[in-house]
PDB file of N, CA, C, O and CB in Angstrom:
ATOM      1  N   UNK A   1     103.110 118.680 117.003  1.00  0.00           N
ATOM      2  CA  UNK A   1     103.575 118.442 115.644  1.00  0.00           C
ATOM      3  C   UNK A   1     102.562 119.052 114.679  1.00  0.00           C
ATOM      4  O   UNK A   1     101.349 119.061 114.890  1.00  0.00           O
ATOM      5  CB  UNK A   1     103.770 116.912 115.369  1.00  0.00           C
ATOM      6  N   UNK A   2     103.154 119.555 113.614  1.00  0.00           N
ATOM      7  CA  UNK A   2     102.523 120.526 112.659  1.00  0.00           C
ATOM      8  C   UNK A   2     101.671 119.612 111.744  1.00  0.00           C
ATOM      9  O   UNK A   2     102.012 118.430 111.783  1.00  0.00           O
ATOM     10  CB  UNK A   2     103.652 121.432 111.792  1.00  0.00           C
ATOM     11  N   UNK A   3     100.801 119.864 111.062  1.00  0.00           N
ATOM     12  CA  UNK A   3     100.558 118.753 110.035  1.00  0.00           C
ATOM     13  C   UNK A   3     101.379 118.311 108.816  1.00  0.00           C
ATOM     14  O   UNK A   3     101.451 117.222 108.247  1.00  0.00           O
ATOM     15  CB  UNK A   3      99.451 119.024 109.518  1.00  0.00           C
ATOM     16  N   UNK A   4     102.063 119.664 108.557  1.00  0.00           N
ATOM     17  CA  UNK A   4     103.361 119.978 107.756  1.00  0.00           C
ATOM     18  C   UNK A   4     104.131 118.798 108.152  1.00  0.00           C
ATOM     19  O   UNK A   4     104.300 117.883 107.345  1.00  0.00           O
ATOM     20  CB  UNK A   4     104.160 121.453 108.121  1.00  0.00           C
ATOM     21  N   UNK A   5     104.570 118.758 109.245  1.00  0.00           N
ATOM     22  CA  UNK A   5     105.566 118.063 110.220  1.00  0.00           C
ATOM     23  C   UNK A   5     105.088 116.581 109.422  1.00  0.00           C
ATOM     24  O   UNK A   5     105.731 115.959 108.576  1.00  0.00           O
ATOM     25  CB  UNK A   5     105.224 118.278 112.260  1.00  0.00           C
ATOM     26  N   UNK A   6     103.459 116.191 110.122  1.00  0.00           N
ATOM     27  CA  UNK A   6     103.438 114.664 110.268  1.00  0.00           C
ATOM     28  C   UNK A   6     103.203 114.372 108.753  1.00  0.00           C
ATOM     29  O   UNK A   6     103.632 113.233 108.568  1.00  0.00           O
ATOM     30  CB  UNK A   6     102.179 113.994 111.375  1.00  0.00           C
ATOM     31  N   UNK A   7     102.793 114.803 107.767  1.00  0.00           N
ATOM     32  CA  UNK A   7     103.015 114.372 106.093  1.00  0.00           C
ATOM     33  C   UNK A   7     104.622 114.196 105.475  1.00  0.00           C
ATOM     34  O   UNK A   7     104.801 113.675 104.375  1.00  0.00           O
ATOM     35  CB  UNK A   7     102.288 115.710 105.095  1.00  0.00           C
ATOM     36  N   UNK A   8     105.782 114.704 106.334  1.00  0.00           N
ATOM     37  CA  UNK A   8     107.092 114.688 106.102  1.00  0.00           C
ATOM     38  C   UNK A   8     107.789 114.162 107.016  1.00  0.00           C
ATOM     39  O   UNK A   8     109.018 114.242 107.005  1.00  0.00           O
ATOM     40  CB  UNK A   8     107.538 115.755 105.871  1.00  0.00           C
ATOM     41  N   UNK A   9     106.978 113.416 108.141  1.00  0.00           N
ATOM     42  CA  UNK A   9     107.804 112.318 108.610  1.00  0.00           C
ATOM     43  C   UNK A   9     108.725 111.429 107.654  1.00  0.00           C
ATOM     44  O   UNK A   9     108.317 111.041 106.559  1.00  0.00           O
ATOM     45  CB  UNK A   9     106.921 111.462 109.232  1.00  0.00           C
ATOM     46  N   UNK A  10     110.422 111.038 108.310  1.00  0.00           N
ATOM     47  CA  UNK A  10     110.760 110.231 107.244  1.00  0.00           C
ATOM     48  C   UNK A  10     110.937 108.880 108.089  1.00  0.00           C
ATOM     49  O   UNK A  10     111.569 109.047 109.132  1.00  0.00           O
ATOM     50  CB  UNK A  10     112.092 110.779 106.365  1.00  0.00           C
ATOM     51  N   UNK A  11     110.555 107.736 107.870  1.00  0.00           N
ATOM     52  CA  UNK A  11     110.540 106.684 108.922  1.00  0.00           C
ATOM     53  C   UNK A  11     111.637 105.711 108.181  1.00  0.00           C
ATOM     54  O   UNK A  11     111.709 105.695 106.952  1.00  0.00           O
ATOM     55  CB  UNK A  11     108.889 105.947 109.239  1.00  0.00           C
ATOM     56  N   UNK A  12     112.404 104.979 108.928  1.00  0.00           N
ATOM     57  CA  UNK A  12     113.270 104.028 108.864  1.00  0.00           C
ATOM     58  C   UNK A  12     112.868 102.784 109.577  1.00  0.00           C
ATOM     59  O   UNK A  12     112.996 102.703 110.799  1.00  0.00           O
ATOM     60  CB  UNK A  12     114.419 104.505 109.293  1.00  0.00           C
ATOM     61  N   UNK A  13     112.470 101.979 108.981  1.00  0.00           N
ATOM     62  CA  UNK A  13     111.918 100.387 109.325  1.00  0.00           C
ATOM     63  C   UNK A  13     113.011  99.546 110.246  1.00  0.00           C
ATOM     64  O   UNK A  13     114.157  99.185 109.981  1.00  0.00           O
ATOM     65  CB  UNK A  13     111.699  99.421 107.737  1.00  0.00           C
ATOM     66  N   UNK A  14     112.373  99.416 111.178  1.00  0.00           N
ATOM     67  CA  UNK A  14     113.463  98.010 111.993  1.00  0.00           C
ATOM     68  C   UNK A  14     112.925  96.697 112.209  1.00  0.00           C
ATOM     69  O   UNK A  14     111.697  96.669 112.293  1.00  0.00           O
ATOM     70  CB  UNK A  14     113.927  98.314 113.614  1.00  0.00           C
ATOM     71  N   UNK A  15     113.544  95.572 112.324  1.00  0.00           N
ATOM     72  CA  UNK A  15     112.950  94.292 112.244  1.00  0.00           C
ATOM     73  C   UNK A  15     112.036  93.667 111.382  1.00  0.00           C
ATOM     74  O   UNK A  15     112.131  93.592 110.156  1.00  0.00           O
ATOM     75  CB  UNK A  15     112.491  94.158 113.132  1.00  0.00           C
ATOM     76  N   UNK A  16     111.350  93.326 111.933  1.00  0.00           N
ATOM     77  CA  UNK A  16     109.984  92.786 111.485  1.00  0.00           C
ATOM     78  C   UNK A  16     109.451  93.706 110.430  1.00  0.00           C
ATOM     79  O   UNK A  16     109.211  93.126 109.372  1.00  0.00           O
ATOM     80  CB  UNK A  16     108.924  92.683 112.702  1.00  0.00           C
ATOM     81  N   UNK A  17     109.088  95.604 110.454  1.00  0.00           N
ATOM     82  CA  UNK A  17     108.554  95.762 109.558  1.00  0.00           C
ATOM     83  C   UNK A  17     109.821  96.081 108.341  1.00  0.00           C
ATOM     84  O   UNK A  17     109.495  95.974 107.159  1.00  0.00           O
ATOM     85  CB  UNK A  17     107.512  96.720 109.923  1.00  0.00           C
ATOM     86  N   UNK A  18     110.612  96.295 108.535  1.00  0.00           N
ATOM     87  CA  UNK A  18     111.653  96.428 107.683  1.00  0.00           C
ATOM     88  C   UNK A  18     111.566  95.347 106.402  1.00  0.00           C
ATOM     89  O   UNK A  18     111.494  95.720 105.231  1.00  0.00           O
ATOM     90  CB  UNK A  18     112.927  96.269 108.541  1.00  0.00           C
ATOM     91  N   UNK A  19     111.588  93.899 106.837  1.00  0.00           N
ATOM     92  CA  UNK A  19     111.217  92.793 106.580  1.00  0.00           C
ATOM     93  C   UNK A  19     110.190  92.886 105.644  1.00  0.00           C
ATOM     94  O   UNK A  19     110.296  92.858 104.418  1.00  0.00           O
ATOM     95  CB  UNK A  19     110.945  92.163 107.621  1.00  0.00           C
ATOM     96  N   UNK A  20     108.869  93.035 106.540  1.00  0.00           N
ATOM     97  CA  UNK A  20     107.516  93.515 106.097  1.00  0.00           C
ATOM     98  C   UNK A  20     107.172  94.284 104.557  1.00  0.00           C
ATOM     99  O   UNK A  20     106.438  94.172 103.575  1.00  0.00           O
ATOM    100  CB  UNK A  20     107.165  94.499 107.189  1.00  0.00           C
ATOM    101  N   UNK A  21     108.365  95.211 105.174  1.00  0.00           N
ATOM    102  CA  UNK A  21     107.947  96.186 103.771  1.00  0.00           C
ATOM    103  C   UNK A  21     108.831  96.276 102.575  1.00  0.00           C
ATOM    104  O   UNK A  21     108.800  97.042 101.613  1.00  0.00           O
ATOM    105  CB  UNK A  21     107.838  97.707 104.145  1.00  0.00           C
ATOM    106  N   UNK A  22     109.665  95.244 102.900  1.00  0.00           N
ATOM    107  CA  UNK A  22     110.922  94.956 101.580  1.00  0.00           C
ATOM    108  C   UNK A  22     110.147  93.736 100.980  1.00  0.00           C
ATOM    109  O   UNK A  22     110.364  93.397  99.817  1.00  0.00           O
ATOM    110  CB  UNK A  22     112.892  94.417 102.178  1.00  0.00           C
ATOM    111  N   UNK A  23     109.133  92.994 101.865  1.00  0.00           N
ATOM    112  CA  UNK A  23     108.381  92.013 101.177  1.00  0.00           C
ATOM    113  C   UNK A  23     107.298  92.294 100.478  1.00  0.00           C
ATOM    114  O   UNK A  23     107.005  91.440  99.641  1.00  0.00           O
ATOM    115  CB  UNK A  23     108.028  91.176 101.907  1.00  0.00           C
ATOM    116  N   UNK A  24     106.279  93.660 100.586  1.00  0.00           N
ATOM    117  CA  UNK A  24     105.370  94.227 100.226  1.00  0.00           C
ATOM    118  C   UNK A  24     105.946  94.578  98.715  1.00  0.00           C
ATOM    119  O   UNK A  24     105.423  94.243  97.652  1.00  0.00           O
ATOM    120  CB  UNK A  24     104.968  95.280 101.214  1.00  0.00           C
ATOM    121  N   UNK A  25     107.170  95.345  98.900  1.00  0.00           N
ATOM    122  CA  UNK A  25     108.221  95.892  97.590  1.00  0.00           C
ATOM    123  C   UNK A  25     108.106  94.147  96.669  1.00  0.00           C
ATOM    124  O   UNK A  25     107.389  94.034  95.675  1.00  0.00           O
ATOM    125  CB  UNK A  25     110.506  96.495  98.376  1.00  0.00           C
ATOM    126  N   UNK A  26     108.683  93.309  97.059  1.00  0.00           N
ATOM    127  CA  UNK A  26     108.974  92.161  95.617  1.00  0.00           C
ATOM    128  C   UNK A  26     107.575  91.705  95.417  1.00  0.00           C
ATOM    129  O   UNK A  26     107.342  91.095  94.374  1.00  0.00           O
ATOM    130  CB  UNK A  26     110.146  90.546  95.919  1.00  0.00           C
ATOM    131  N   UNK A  27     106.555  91.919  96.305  1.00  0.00           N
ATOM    132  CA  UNK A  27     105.205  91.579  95.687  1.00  0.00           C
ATOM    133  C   UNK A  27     104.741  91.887  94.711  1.00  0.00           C
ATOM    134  O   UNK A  27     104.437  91.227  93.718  1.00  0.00           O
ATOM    135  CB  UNK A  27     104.385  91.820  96.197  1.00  0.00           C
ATOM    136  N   UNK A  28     104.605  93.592  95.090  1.00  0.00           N
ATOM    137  CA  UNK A  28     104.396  94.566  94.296  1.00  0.00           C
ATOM    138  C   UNK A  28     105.073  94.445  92.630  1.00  0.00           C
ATOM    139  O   UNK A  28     104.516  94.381  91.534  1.00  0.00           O
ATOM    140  CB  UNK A  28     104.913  95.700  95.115  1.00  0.00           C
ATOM    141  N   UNK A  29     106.339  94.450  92.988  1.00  0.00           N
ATOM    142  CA  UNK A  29     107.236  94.625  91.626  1.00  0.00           C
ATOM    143  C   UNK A  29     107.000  92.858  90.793  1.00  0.00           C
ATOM    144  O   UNK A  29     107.340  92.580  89.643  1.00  0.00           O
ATOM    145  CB  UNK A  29     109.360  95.057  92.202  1.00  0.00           C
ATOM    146  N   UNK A  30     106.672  92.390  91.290  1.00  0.00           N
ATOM    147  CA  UNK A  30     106.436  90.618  90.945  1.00  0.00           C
ATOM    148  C   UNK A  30     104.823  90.938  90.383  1.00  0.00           C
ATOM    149  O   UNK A  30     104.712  90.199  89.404  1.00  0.00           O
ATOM    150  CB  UNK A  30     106.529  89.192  92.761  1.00  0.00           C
ATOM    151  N   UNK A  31     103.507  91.712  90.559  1.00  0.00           N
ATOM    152  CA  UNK A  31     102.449  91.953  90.064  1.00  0.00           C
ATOM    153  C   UNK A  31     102.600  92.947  89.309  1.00  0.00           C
ATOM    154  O   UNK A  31     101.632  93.045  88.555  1.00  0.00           O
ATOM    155  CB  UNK A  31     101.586  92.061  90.825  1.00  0.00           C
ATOM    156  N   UNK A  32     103.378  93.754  89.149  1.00  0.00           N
ATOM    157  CA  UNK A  32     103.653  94.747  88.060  1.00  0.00           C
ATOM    158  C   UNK A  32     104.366  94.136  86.733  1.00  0.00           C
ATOM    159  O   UNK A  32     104.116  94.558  85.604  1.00  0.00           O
ATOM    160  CB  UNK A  32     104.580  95.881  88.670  1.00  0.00           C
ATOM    161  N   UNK A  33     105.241  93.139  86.997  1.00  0.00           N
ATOM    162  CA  UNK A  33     105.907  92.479  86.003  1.00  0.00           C
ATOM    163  C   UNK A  33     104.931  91.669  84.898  1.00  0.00           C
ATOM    164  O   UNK A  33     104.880  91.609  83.670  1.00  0.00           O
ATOM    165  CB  UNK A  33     106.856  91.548  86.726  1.00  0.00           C
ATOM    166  N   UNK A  34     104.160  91.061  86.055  1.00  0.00           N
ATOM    167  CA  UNK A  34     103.604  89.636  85.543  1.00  0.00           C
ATOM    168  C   UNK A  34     102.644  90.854  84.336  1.00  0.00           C
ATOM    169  O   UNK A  34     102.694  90.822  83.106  1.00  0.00           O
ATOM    170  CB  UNK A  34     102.441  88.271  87.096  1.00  0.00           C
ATOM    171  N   UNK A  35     101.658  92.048  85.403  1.00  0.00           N
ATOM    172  CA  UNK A  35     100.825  92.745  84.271  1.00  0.00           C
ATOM    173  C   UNK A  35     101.516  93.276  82.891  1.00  0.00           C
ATOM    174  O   UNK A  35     101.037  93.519  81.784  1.00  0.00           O
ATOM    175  CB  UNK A  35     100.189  93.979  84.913  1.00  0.00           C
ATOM    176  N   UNK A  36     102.779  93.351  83.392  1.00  0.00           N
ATOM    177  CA  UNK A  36     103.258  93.970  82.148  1.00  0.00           C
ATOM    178  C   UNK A  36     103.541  92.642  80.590  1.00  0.00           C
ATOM    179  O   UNK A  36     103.315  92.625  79.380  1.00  0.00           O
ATOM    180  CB  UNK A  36     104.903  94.810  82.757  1.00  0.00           C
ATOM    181  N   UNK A  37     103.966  91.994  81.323  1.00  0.00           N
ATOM    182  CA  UNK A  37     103.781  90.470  80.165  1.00  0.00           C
ATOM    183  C   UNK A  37     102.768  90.491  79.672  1.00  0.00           C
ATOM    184  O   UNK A  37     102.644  90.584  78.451  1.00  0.00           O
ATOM    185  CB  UNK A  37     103.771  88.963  80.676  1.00  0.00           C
ATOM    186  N   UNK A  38     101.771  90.409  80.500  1.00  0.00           N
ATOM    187  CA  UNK A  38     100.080  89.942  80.338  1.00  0.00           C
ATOM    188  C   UNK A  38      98.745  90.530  79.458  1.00  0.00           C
ATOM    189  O   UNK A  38      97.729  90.127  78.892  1.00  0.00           O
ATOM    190  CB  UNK A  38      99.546  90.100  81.664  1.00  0.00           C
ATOM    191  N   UNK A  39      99.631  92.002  79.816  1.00  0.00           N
ATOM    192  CA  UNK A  39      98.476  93.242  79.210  1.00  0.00           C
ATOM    193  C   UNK A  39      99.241  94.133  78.119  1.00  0.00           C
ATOM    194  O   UNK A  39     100.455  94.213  77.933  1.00  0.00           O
ATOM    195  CB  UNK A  39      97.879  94.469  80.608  1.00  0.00           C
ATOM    196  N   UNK A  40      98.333  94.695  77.541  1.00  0.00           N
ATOM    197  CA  UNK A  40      98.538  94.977  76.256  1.00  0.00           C
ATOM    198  C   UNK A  40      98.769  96.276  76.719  1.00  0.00           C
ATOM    199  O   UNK A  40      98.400  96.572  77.855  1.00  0.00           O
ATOM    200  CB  UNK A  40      97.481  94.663  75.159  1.00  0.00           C
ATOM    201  N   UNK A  41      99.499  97.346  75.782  1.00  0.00           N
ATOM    202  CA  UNK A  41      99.843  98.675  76.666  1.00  0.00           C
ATOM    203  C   UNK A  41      98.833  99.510  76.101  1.00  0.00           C
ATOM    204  O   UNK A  41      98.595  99.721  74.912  1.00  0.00           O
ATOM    205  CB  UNK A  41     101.453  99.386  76.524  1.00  0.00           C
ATOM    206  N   UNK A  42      98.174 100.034  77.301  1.00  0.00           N
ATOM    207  CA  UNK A  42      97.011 100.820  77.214  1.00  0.00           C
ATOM    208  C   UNK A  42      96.960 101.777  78.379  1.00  0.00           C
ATOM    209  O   UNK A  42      97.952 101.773  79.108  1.00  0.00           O
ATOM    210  CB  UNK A  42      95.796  99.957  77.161  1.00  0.00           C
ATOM    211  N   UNK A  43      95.925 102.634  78.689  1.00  0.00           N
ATOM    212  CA  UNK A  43      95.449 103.846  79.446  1.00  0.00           C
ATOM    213  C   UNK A  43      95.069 102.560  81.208  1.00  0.00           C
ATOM    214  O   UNK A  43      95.061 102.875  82.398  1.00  0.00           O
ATOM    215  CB  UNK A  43      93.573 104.907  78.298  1.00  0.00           C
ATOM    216  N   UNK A  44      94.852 101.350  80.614  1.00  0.00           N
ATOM    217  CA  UNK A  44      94.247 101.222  82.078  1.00  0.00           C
ATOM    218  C   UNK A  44      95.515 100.049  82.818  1.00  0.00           C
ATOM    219  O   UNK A  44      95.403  99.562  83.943  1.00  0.00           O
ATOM    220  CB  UNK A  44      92.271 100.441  82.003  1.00  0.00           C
ATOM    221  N   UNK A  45      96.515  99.826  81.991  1.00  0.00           N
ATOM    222  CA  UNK A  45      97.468  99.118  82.000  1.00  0.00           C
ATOM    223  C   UNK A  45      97.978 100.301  83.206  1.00  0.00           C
ATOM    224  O   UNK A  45      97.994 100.135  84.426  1.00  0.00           O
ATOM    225  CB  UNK A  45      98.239  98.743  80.486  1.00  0.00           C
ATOM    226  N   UNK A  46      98.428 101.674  82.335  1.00  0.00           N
ATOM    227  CA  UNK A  46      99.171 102.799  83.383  1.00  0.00           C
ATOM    228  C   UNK A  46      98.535 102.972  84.686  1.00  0.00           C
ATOM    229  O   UNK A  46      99.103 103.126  85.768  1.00  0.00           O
ATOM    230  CB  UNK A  46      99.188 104.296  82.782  1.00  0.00           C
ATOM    231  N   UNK A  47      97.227 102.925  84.432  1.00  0.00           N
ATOM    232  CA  UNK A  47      96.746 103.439  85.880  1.00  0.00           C
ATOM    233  C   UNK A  47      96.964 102.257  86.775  1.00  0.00           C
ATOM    234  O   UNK A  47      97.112 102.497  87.973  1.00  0.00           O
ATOM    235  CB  UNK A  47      95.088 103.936  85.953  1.00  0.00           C
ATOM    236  N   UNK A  48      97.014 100.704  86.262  1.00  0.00           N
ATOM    237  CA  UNK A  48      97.251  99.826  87.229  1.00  0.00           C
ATOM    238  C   UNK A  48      98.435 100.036  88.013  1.00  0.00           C
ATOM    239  O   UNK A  48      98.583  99.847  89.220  1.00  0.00           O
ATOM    240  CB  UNK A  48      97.266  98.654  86.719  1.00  0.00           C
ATOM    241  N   UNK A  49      99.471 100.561  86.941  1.00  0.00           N
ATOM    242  CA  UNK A  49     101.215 100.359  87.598  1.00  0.00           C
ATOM    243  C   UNK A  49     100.653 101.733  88.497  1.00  0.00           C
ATOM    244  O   UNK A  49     100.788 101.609  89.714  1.00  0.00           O
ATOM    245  CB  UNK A  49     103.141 100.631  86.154  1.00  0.00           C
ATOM    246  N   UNK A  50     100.207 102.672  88.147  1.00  0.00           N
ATOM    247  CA  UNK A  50     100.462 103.826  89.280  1.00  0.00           C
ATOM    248  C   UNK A  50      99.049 103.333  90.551  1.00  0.00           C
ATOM    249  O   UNK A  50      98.846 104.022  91.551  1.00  0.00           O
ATOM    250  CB  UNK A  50     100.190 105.871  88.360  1.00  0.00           C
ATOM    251  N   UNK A  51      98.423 102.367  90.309  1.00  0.00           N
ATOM    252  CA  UNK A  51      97.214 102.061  91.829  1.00  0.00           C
ATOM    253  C   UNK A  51      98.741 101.206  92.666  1.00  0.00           C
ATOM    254  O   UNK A  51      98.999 101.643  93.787  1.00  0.00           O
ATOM    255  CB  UNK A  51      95.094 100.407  91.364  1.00  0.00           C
ATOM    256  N   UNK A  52      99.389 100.408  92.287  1.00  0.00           N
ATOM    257  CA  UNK A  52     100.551  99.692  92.449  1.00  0.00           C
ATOM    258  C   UNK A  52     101.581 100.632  93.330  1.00  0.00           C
ATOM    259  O   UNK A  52     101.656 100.479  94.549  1.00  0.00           O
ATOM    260  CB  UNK A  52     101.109  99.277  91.000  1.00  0.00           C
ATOM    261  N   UNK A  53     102.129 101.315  92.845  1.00  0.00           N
ATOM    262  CA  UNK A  53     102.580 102.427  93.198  1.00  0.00           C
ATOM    263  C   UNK A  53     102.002 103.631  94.612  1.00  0.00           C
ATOM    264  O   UNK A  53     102.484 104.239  95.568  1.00  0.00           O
ATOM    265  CB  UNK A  53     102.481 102.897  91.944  1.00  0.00           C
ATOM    266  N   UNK A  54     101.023 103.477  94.101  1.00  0.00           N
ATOM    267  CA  UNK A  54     100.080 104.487  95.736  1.00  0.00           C
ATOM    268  C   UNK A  54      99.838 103.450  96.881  1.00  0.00           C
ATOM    269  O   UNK A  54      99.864 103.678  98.090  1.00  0.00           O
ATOM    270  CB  UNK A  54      98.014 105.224  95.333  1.00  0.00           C
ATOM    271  N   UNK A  55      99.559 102.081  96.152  1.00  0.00           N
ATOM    272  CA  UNK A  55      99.314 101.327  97.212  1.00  0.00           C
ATOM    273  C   UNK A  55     100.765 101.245  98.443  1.00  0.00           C
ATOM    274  O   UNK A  55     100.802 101.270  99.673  1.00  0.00           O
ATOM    275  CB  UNK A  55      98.880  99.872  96.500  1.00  0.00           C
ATOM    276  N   UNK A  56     101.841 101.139  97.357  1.00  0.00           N
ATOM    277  CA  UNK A  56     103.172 101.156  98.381  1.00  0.00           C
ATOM    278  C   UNK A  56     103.345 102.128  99.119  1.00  0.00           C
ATOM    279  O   UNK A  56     103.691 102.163 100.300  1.00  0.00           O
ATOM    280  CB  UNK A  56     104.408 101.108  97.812  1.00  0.00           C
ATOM    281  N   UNK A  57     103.015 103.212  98.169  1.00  0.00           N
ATOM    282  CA  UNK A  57     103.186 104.427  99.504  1.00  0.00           C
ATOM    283  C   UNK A  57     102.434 104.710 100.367  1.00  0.00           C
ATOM    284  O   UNK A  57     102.892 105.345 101.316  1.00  0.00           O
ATOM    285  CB  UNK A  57     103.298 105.634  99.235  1.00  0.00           C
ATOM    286  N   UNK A  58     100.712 104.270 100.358  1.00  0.00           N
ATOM    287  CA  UNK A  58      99.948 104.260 101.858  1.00  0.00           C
ATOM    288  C   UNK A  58     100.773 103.269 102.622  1.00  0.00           C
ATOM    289  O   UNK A  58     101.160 103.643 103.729  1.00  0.00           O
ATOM    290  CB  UNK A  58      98.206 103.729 101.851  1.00  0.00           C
ATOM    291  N   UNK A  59     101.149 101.922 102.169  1.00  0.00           N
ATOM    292  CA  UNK A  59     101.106 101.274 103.101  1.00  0.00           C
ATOM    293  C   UNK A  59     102.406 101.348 103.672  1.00  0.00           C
ATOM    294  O   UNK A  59     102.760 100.453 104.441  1.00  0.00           O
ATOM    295  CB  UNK A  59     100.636 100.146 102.831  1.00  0.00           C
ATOM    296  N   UNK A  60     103.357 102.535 103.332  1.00  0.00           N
ATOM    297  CA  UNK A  60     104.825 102.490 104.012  1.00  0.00           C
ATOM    298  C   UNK A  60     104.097 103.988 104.798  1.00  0.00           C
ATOM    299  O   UNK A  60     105.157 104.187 105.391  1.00  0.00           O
ATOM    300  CB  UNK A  60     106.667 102.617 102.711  1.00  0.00           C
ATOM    301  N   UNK A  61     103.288 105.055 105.235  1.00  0.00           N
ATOM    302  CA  UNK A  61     102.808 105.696 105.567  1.00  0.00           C
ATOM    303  C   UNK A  61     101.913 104.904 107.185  1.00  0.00           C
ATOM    304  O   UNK A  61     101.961 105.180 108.384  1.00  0.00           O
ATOM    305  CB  UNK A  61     102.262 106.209 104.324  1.00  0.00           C
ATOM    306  N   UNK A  62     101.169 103.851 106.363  1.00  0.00           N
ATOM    307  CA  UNK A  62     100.317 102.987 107.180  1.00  0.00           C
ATOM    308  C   UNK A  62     101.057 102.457 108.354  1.00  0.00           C
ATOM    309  O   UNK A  62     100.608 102.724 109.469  1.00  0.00           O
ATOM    310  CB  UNK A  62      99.771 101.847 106.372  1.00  0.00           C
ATOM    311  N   UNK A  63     102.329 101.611 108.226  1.00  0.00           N
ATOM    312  CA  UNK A  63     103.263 101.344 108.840  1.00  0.00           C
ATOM    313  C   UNK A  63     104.591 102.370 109.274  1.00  0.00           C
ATOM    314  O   UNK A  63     105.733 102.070 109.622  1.00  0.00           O
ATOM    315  CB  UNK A  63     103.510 100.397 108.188  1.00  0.00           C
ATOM    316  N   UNK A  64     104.181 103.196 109.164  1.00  0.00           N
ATOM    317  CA  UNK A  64     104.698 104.552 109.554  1.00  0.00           C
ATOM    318  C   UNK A  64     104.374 105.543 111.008  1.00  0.00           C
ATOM    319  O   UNK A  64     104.954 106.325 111.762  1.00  0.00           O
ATOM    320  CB  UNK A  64     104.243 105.297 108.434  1.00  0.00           C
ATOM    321  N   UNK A  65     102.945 104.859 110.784  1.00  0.00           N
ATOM    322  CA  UNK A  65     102.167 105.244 111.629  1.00  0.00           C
ATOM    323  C   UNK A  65     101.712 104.703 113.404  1.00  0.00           C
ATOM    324  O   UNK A  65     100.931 105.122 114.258  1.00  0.00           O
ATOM    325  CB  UNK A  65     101.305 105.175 110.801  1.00  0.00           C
ATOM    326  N   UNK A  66     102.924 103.314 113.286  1.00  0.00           N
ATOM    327  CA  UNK A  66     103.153 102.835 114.462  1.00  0.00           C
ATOM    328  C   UNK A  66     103.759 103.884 115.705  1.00  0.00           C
ATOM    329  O   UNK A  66     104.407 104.927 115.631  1.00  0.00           O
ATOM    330  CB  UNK A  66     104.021 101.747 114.150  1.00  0.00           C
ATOM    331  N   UNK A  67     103.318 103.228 116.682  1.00  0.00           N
ATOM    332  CA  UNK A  67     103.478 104.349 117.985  1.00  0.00           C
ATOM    333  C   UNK A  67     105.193 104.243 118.317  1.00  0.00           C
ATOM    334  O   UNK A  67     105.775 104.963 119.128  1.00  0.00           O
ATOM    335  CB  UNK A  67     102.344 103.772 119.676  1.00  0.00           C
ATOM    336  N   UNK A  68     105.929 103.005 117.355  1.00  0.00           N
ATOM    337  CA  UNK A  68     107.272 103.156 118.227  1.00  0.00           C
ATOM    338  C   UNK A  68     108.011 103.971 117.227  1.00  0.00           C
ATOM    339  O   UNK A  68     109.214 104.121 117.436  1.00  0.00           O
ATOM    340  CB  UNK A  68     108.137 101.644 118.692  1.00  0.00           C
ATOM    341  N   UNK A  69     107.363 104.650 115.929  1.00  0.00           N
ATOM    342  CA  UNK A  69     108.104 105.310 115.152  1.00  0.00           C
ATOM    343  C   UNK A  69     107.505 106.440 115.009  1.00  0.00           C
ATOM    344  O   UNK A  69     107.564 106.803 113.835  1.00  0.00           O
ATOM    345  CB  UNK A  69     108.392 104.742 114.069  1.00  0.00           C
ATOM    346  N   UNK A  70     106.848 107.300 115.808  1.00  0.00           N
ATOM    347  CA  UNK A  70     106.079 108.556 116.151  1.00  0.00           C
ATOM    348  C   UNK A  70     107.688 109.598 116.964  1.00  0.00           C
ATOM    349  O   UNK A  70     108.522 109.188 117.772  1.00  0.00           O
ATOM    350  CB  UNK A  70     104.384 108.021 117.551  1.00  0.00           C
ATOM    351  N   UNK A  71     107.599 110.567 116.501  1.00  0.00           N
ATOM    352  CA  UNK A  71     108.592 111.418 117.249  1.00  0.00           C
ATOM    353  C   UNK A  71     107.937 111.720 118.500  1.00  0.00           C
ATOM    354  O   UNK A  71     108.506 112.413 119.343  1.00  0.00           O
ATOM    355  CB  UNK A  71     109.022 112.747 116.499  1.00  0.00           C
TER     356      UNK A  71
END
């Protein structure tokens, strides 16, 4: 597999992490909400929603990276 290849893996969740990562999602969007009530709109407000944002996508990458979802 190319490296090309393994950065464009597209993975489809079953069971447990499926679960996992639809629960990671209302966390996420439930700490983005609350900051958005909370904080005043500013430069470090944005960068929170986008650390928010990268965090979901390592960790759907992270869990991506299981051996039963490897081609």
């Amino acid at each position: 597999m190319s490296t090309i290849d393994g950065m464009f893996d597209r993975v489809t969740f079953d069971g447990e992490d499926r679960q996992y990562n639809y629960n990671l999602h209302v966390k996420v969007k439930e700490m983005a909400a609350d900051l958005d009530k909370n904080a005043p709109d500013c430069a470090e407000k944005t960068l929170a929603f986008r650390s928010l944002h990268l965090f979901l996508m390592h960790a759907e990458i992270a869990l991506g990276k299981k051996p039963k979802y490897r081609i």
